[in-house]
N, C-alpha and C positions, 0 to 999 in steps of 0.2 A: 043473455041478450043485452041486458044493462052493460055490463064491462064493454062489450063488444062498442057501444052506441059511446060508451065515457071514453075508449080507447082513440076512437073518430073522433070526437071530439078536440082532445086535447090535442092528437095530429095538428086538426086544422088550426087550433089556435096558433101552435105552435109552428106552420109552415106560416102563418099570419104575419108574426110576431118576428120574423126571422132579420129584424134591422140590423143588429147586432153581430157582430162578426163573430163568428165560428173561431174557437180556437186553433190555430195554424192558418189562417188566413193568411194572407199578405198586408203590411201594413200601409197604411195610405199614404202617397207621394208625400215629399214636402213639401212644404211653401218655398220659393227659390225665388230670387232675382231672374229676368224672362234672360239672361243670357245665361243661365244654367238650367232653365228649360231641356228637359229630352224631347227630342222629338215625338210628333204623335206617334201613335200605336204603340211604343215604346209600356211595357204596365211594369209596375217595382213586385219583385217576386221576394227582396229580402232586405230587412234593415238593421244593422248589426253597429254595436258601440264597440269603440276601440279606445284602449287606454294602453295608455308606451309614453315613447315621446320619439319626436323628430330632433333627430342625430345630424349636426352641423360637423362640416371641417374648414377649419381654420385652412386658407388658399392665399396666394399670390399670383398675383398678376399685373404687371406694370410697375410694380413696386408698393404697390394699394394689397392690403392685407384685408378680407372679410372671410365671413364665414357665410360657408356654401354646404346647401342640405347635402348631406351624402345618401338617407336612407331615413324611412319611418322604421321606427319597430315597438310594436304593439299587439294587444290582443285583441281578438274581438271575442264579444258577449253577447246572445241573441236577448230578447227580452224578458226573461227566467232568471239571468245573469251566469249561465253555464257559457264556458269556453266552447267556442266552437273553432274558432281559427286565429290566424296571426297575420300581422299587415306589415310588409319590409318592403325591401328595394324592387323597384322597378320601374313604377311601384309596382306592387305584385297583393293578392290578397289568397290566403291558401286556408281552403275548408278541413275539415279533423275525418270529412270523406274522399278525401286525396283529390277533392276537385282545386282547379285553381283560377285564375283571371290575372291577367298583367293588363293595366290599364295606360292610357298615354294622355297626358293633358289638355282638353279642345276649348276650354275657358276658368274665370275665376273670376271670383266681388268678392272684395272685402268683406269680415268679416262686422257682423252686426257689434259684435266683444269686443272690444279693445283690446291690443294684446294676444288675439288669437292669430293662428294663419289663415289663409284665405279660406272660402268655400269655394269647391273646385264643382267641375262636371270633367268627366275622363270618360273615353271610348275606349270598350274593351278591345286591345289587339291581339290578344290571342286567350286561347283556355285551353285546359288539360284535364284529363279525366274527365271519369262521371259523378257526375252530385251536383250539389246546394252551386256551383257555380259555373255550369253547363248551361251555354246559348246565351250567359250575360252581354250583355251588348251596349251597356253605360254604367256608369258609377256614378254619384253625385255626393260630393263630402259636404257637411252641414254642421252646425250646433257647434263649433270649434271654441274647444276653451284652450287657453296657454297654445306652447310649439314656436313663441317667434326663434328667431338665432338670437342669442347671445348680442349685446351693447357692444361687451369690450372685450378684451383678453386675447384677439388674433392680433397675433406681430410676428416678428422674426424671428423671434424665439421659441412660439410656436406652430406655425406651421405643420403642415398634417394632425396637431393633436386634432381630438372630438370632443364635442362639447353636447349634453344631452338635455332637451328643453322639454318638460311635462305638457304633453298633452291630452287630451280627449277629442272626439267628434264622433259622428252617428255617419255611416257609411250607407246609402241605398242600392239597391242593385235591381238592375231591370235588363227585362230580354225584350226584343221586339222594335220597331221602331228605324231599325238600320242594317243596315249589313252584320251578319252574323261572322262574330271572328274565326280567324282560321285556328283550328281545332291544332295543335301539337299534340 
């Protein structure tokens, strides 16, 4: 009867007690600038660190020579720091459960870093398979350290080379909020 009475007990405390997120929770939004706001209803189901770098090409046009992003490519890390997916062209962000999200750019601020690239907000236009990134419906890029393009080195001479710039950021993902992308 005592166990029985200490077993209740400790329940309640423990349903009490319950502030603290549960392991596998979802992590809490970030803080943004309000033009990187998601919309309401919109909840972040996943926050994932990417480390690569964002890959320039050397371009012409008009006879003005700059470097033009071609493609990120990076990994992401959930908060353990196990690989769960990778981040390339599309942009595109592709889960290790064959799920995927292409996202398309709906705004950007400056980065707080000096030297970093922007923090973005992206709507998902479309997703693939099932997993970790099925019913995404925004993206918000954050925390960016390094990625700018390259100062110097696009000329004539090289054109089409790439030029690869170290970066990191914290990737959020949320469903809800908008229109749900079209599923390929």
């Amino acid at each position: 009867m005592m166990t029985v009475g200490f077993v209740l007990l400790a329940s309640g405390i423990s349903g009490v007690a319950g502030a603290a997120p549960a392991a596998g929770d979802p992590p809490s939004p970030p803080k943004v600038p309000a033009a990187l706001a998601v919309p309401a209803g919109a909840k972040v189901v996943a926050r994932f660190h990417a480390t690569g770098a964002q890959v320039y090409a050397c371009t012409s046009a008009a006879g003005l020579y700059s470097w033009l992003l071609a493609r990120p490519d990076a990994t992401l890390a959930d908060a353990s720091g196990a690989i769960v997916g990778t981040h390339g062209a599309g942009p595109s962000w592709k889960s290790k459960d064959g799920s995927s999200v292409v996202g398309k750019k709906l705004a950007q601020a400056a980065a707080p870093d000096a030297g970093a690239v922007p923090w973005l907000l992206l709507g998902a236009a479309s997703t693939t398979g099932a997993g970790q990134f099925t019913g995404v419906t925004f993206i918000q890029r954050v925390a960016t350290k390094g990625g700018i393009a390259p100062a110097t080195g696009c000329d004539a001479t090289h054109v089409g080379a790439e030029a690869r710039a170290t970066y990191s950021a914290d990737y959020y993902f949320f469903t809800g909020g908008g229109e749900t992308p079209k599923k390929l």
